[in-house]
TILUMVO-507116 format. One record per residue (C-alpha): residue number from 0; residue in one letter; x, y, z. Coordinates in Angstrom, 3 decimals. Each point is the difference from the previous one (the first is absolute). Layout:
% residues N
> NUM|A|X|Y|Z .
...
END
This chain:
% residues 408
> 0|X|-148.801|-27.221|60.000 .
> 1|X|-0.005|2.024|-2.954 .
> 2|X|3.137|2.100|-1.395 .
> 3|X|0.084|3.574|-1.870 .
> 4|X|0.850|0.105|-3.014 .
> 5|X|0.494|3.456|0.257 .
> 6|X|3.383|1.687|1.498 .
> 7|X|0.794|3.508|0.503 .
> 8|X|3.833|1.029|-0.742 .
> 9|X|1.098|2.595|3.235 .
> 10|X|1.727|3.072|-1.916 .
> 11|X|-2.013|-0.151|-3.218 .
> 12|X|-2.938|-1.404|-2.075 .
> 13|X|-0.113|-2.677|-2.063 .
> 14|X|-2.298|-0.020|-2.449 .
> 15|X|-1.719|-2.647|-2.195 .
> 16|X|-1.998|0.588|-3.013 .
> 17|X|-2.133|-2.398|-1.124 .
> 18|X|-0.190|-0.503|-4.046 .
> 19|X|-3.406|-0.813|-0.823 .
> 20|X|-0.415|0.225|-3.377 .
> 21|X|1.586|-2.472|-3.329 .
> 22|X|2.130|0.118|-2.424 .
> 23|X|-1.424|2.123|-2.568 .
> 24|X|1.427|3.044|-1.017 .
> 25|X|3.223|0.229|1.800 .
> 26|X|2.020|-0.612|-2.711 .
> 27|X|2.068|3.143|0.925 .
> 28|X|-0.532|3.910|0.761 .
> 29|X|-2.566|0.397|-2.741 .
> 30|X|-1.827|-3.488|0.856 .
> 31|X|-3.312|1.955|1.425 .
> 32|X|-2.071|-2.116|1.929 .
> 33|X|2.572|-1.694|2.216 .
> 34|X|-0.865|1.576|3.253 .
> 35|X|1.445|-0.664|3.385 .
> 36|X|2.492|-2.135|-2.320 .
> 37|X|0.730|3.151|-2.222 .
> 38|X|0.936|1.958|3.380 .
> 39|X|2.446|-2.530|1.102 .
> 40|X|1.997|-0.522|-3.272 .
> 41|X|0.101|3.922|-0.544 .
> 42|X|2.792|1.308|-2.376 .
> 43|X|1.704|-3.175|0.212 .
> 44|X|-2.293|-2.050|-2.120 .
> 45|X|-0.607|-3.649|1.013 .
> 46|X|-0.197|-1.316|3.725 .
> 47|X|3.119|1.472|1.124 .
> 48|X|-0.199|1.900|3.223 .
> 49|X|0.756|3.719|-0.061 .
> 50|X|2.771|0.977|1.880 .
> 51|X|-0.706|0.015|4.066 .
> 52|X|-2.753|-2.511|-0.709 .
> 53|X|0.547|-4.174|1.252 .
> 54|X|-1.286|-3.043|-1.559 .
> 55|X|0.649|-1.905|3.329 .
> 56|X|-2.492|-1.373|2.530 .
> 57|X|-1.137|2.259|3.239 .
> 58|X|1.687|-1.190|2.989 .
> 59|X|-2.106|-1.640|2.539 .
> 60|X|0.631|0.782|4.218 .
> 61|X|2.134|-2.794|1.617 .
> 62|X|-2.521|0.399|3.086 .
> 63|X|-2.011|-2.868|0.312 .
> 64|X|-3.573|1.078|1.715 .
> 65|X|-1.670|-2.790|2.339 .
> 66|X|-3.192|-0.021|1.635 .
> 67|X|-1.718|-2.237|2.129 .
> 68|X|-2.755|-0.806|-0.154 .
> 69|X|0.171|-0.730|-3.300 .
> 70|X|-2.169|2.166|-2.711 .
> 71|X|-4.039|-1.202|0.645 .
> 72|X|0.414|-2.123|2.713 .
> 73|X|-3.278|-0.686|2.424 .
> 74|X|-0.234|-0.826|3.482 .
> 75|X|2.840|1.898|0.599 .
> 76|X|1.030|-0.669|4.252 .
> 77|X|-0.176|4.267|1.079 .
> 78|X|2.640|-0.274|2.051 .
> 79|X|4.235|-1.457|-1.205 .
> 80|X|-1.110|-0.620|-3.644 .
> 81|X|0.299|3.856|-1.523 .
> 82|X|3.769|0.274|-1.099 .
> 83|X|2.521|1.570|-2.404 .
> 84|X|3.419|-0.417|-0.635 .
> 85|X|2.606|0.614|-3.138 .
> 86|X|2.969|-1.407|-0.822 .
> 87|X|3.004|2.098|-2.039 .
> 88|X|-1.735|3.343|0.881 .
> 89|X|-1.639|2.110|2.836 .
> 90|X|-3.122|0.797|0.137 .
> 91|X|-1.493|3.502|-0.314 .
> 92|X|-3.753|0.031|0.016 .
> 93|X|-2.573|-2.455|1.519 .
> 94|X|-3.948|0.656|0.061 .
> 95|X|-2.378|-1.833|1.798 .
> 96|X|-4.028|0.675|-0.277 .
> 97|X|-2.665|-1.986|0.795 .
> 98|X|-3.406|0.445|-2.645 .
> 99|X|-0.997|2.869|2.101 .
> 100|X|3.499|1.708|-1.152 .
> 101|X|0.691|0.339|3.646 .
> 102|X|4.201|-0.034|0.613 .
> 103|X|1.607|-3.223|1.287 .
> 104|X|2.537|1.575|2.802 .
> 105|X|3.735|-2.277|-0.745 .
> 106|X|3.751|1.064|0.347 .
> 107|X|2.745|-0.615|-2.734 .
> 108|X|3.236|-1.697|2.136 .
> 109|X|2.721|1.854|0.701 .
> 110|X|1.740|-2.290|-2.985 .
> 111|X|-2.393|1.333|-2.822 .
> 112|X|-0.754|-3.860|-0.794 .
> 113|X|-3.503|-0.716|1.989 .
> 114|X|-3.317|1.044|1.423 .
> 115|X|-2.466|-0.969|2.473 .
> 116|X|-3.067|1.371|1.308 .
> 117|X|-0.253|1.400|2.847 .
> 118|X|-3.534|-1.722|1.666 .
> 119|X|-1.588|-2.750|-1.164 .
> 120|X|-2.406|0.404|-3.091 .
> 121|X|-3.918|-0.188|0.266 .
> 122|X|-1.386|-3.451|-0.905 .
> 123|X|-2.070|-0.318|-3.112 .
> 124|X|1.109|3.097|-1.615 .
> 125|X|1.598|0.709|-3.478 .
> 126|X|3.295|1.532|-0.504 .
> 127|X|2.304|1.446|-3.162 .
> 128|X|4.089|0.503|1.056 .
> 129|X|1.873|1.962|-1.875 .
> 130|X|3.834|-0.316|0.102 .
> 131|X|3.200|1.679|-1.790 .
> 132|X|3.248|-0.445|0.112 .
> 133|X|3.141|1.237|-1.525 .
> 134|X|3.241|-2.287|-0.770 .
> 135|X|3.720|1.414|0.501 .
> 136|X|-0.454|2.368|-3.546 .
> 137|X|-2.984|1.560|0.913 .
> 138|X|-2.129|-2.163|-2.187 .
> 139|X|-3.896|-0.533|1.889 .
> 140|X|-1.345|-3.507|0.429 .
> 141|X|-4.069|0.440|0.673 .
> 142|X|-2.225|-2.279|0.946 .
> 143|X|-3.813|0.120|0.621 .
> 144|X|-2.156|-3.286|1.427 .
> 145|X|-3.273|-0.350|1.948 .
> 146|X|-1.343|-2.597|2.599 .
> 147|X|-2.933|-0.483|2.386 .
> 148|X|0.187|-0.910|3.617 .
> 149|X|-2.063|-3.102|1.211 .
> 150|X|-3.340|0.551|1.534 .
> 151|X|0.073|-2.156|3.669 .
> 152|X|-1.891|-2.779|-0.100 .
> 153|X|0.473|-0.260|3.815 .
> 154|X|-0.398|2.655|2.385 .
> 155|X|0.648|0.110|3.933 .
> 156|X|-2.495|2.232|2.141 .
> 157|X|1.467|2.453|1.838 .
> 158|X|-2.024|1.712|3.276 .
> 159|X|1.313|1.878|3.032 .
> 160|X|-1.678|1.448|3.087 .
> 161|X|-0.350|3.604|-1.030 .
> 162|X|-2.756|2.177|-1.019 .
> 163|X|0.468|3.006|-2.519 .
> 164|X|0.151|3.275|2.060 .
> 165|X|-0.496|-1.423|3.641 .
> 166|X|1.938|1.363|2.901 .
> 167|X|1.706|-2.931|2.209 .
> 168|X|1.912|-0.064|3.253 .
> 169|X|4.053|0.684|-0.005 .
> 170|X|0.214|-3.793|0.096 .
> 171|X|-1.773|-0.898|-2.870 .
> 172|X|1.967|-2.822|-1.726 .
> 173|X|-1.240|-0.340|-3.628 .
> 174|X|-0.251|-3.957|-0.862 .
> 175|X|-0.412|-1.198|-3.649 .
> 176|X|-1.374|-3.698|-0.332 .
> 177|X|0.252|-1.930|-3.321 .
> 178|X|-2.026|-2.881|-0.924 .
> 179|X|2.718|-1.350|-1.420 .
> 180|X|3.522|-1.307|1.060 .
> 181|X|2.476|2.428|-1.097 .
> 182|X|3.400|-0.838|-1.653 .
> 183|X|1.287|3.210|-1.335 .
> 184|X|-0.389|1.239|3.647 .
> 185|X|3.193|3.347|-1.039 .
> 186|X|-2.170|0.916|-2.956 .
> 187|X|-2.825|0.346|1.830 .
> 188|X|1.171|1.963|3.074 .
> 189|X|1.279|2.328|-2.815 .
> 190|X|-3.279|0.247|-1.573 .
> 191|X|-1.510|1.279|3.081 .
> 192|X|1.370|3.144|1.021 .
> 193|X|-1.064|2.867|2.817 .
> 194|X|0.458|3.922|-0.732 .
> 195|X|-0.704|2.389|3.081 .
> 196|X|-0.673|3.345|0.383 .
> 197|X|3.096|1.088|2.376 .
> 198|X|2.002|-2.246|-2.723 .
> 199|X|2.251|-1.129|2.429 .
> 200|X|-2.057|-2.844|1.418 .
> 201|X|1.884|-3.903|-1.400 .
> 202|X|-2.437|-3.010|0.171 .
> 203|X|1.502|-3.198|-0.187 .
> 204|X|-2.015|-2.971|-0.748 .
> 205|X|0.500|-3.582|1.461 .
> 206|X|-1.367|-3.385|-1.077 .
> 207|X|-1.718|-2.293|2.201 .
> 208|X|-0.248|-3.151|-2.054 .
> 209|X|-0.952|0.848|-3.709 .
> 210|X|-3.142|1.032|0.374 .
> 211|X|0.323|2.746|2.293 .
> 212|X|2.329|3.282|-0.790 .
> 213|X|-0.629|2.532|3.157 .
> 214|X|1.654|3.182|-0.223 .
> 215|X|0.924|2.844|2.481 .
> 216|X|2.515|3.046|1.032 .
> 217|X|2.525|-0.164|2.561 .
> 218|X|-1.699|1.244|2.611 .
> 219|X|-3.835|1.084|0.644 .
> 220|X|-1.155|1.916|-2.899 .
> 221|X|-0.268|4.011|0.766 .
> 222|X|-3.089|1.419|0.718 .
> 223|X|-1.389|1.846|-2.947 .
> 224|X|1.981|-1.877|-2.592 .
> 225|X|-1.981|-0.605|-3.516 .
> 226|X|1.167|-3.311|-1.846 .
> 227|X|-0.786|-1.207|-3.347 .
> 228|X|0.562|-3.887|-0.749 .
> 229|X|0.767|-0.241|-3.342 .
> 230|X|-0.286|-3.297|-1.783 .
> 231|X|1.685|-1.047|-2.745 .
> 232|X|-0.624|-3.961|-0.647 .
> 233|X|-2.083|-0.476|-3.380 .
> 234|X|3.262|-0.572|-1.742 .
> 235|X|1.828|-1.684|2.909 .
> 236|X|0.445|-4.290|-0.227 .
> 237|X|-0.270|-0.519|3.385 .
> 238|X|0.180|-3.817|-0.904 .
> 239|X|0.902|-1.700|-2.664 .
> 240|X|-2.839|0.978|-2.535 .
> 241|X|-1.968|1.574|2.353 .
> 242|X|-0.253|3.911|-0.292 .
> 243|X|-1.157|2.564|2.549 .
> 244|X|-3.605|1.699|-0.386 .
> 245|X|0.119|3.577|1.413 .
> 246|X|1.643|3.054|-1.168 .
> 247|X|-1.388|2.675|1.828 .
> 248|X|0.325|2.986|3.255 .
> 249|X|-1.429|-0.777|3.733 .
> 250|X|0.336|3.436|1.993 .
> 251|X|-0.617|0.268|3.506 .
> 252|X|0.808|2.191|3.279 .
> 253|X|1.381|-0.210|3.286 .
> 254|X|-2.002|1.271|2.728 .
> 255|X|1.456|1.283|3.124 .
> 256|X|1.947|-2.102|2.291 .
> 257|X|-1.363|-2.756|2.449 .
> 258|X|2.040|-2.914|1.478 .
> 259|X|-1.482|-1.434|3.138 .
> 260|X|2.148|-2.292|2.644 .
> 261|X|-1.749|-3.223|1.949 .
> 262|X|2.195|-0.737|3.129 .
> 263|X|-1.032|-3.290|0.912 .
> 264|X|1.936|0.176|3.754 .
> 265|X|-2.124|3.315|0.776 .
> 266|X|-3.576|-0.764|-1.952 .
> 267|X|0.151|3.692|-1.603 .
> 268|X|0.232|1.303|-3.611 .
> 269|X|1.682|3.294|-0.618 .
> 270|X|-1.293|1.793|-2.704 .
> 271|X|2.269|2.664|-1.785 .
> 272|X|-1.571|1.882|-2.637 .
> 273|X|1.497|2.942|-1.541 .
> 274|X|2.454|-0.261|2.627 .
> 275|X|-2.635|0.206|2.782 .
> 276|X|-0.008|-3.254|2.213 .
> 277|X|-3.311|-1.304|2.352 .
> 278|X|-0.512|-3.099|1.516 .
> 279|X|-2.597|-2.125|0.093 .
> 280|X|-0.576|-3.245|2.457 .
> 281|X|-0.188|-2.888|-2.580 .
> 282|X|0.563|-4.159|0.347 .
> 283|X|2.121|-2.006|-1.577 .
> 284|X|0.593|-3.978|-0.622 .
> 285|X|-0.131|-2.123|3.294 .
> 286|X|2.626|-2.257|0.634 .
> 287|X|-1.273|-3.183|-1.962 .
> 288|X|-0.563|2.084|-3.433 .
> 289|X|2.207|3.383|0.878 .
> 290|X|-0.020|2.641|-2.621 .
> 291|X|2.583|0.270|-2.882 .
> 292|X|2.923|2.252|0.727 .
> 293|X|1.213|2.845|-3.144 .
> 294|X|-1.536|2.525|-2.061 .
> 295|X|-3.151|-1.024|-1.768 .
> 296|X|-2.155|2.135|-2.301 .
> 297|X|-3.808|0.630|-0.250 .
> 298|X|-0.944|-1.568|-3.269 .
> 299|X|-3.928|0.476|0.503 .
> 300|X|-2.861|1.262|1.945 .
> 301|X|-3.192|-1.260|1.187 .
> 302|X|-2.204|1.314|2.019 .
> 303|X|-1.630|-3.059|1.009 .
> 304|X|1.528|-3.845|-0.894 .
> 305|X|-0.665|-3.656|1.491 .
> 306|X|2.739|-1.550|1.594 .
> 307|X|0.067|-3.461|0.087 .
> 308|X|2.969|-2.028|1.840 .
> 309|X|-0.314|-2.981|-2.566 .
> 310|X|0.958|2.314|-2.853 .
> 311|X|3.704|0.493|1.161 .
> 312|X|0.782|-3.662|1.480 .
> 313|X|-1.571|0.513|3.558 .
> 314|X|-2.746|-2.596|0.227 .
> 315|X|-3.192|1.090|1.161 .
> 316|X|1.569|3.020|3.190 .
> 317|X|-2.276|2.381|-1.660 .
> 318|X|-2.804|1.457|-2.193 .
> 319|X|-0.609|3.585|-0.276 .
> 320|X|-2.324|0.950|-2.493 .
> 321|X|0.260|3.735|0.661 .
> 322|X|3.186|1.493|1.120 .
> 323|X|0.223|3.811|-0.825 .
> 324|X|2.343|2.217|-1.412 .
> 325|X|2.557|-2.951|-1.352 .
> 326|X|3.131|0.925|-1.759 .
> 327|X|2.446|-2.525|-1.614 .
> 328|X|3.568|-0.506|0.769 .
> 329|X|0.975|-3.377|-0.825 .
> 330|X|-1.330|-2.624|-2.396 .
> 331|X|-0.314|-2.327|2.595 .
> 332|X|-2.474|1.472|2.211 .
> 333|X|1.697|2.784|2.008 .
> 334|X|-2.724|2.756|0.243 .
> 335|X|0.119|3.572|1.880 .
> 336|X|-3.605|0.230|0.818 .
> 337|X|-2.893|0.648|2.542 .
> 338|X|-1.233|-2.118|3.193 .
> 339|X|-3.098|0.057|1.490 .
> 340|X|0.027|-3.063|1.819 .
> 341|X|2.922|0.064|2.633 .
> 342|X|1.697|3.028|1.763 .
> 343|X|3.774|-1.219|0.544 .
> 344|X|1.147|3.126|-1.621 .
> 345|X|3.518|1.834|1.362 .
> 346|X|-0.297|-3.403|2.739 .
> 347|X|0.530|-3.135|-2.238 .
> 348|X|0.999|-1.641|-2.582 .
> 349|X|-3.190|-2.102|-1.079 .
> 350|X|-0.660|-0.369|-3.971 .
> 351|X|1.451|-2.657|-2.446 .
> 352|X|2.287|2.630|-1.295 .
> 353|X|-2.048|3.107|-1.358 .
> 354|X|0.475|3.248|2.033 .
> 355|X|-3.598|0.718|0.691 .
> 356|X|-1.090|3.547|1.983 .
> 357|X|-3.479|1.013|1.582 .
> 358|X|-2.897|0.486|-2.095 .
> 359|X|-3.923|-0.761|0.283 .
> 360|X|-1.937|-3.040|-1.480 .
> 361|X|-1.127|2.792|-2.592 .
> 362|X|2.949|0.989|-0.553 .
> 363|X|-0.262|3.554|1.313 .
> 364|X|2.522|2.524|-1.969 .
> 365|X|0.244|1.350|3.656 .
> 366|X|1.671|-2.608|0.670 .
> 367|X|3.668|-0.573|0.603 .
> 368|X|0.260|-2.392|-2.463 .
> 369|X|-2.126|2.263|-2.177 .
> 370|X|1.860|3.032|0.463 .
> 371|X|3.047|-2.272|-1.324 .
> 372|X|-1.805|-1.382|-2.923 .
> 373|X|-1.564|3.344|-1.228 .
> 374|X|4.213|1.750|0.059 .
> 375|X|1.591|-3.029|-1.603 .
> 376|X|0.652|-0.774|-3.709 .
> 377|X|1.396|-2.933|-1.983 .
> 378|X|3.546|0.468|-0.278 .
> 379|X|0.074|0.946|3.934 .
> 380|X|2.740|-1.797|2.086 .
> 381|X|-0.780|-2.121|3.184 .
> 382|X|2.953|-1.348|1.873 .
> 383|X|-0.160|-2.549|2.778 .
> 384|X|2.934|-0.351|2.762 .
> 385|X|0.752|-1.938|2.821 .
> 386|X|-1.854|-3.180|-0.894 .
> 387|X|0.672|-3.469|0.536 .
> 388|X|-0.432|-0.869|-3.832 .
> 389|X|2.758|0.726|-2.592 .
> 390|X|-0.405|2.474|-2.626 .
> 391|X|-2.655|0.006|-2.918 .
> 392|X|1.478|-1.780|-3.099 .
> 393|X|0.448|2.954|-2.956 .
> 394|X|-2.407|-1.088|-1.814 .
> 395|X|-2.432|-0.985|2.013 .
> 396|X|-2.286|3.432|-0.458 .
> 397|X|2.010|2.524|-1.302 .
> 398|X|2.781|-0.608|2.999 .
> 399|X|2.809|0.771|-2.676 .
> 400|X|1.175|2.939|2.200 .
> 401|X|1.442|-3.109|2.462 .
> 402|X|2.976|-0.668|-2.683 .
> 403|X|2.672|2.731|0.124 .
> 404|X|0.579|1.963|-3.344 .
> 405|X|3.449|-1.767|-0.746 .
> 406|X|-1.836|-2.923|-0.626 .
> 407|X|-3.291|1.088|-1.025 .
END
């Protein structure tokens, strides 16, 4: 850290005049020549000081300036390195810009004797701090110093389940995955934050592991509501030096409301949208593989998949290579979807666990199960009751709705 020479007397000036030329010539009032040296001796003659003039030294600030980082440091860490602090003063001014001459937002304590800033600092950037401070006369310490923040060798890749401007259900659940494990798991959640249009709306996230950061309101989100996902991670160490790699806004919408309800007991779905309830005669999971009870969401659609039993632990049950209208609820296999191939609809219980409905080989949009497919969206809610099973693990799917908000 480098010190001022320079100090400013509060109350008055103090001024220094430099003598740059020699000897010649000042050999009194008539010595021509002498210049700046002429001025100073005036009528007195010699090198004695006129009166109200002082021979002695300028006095220098008892505030002692420090910064950290110090002055030129590289591979500065962006976020707990930036710092300054003084010692027999308080401090007055302190200016932080990065090359860009953009502001560095910081607070001076309540005490006068540090400063932090406020957010963590972008990584390989250059910066120039300015500081002053005064001591208990008045006299101003200064101090000016540059570094450059470390450019991340290591980054983690950061990827959630939304697309920019699409409209989901009022049970959309928005689920960030990392390819990475992540350490710094409070930094993160607070680099990752929701703004709504009714500005009312809190999301909370909640970790699954450290990969997986899923985040939600309280209750179903309201119908109509815009929300904008802002990241903030580039200059986040989300492990130890490993850096985010997204800074960036993710809008999307809330379409109106839809949250349908299996019963397992009566083989009928009630579906209430807008407010508006129908039933339809569906099936459920028999009693060797019953159906998951809770609240699951529709993460996808398809309007024609294979199901095969060997691809979620079943052996070889079954091998559909076209089922229509499909639509995800759990990671593990649990589909609402179409079925052509049996009629045990509002009778009996008879899938592995999917709720399936009637619909044509085709897949006719006629169709019950068409009709359902064609008015759903991702983000929809389908709850199952009454079953045998016990409910869908929270993150199996986007089931976080199944943990209560005081511990999501």
């Amino acid at each position: 850290m480098r010190r001022s020479a320079v100090a400013l007397a509060m109350g008055g000036v103090l001024l220094l005049t430099a003598a740059c030329g020699d000897d010649k010539g000042s050999d009194g009032a008539n010595g021509g020549g002498g210049g700046d040296a002429a001025a100073t001796a005036g009528a007195n003659g010699g090198g004695t000081p006129a009166p109200g003039q002082s021979s002695a030294a300028p006095k220098v600030s008892a505030a002692v300036l420090t910064v950290e980082p110090k002055d030129g440091a590289q591979d500065v860490s962006p976020t707990n390195a930036l710092a300054v602090s003084v010692a027999g003063g308080k401090l007055t001014t302190v200016e932080v810009t990065d090359k860009e001459g953009k502001p560095v937002a910081g607070a001076i304590t309540a005490d006068g004797t540090g400063w932090k800033p406020s957010a963590a600092l972008a990584v390989g950037m250059a910066y120039k701090v300015s500081a002053q401070a005064k001591d208990a006369e008045g006299l101003v310490a200064a101090s000016t110093t540059s570094f450059t923040t470390l450019t991340p060798e290591k980054k983690i890749s950061t990827n959630d389940n939304i697309t920019d401007n699409a409209t989901y259900g009022v049970g959309m659940i928005v689920s960030v995955v990392f390819n990475k494990d992540v350490k710094n798991k409070e930094a993160v959640v607070k680099g990752i934050t929701f703004e709504t249009s009714d500005g009312a709306t809190e999301v909370k996230g909640h970790w699954f592991g450290t990969r997986r950061l899923d985040f939600r309101p309280a209750e179903y989100w309201k119908p109509g509501t815009k929300v904008t996902i802002k990241y903030r991670l580039k200059n986040v160490e989300v492990a130890p030096g490993v850096y985010g790699d997204v800074d960036k806004d993710e809008p999307f919408v809330i379409g109106r409301s839809q949250v349908s309800t299996a019963d397992s007991a009566t083989h009928q779905m009630t579906v209430v949208r807008d407010g508006q309830p129908h039933t339809v005669p569906v099936t459920l999971g028999d009693e060797k593989n019953p159906s998951w009870n809770g609240a699951m969401v529709i993460s996808s659609k398809e309007k024609v998949t294979r199901m095969n039993s060997q691809t979620v632990g079943l052996g070889g049950e079954y091998d559909i290579p076209d089922v229509p209208h499909a639509m995800r609820l759990t990671n593990s296999g649990t589909f609402v979807h179409g079925n052509y191939w049996a009629n045990p609809f509002g009778k009996s219980n008879a899938s592995h666990g999917c709720i399936s409905m009637q619909d044509t080989k085709d897949g006719s949009d006629a169709s019950v199960a068409g009709k359902f497919f064609n008015e759903s969206m991702i983000g929809d809610v389908v709850k199952v009751v009454n079953s045998k099973e016990k409910t869908v693990a929270p993150d199996n799917g986007l089931s976080g709705w199944n943990i209560d908000w005081a511990n999501w």
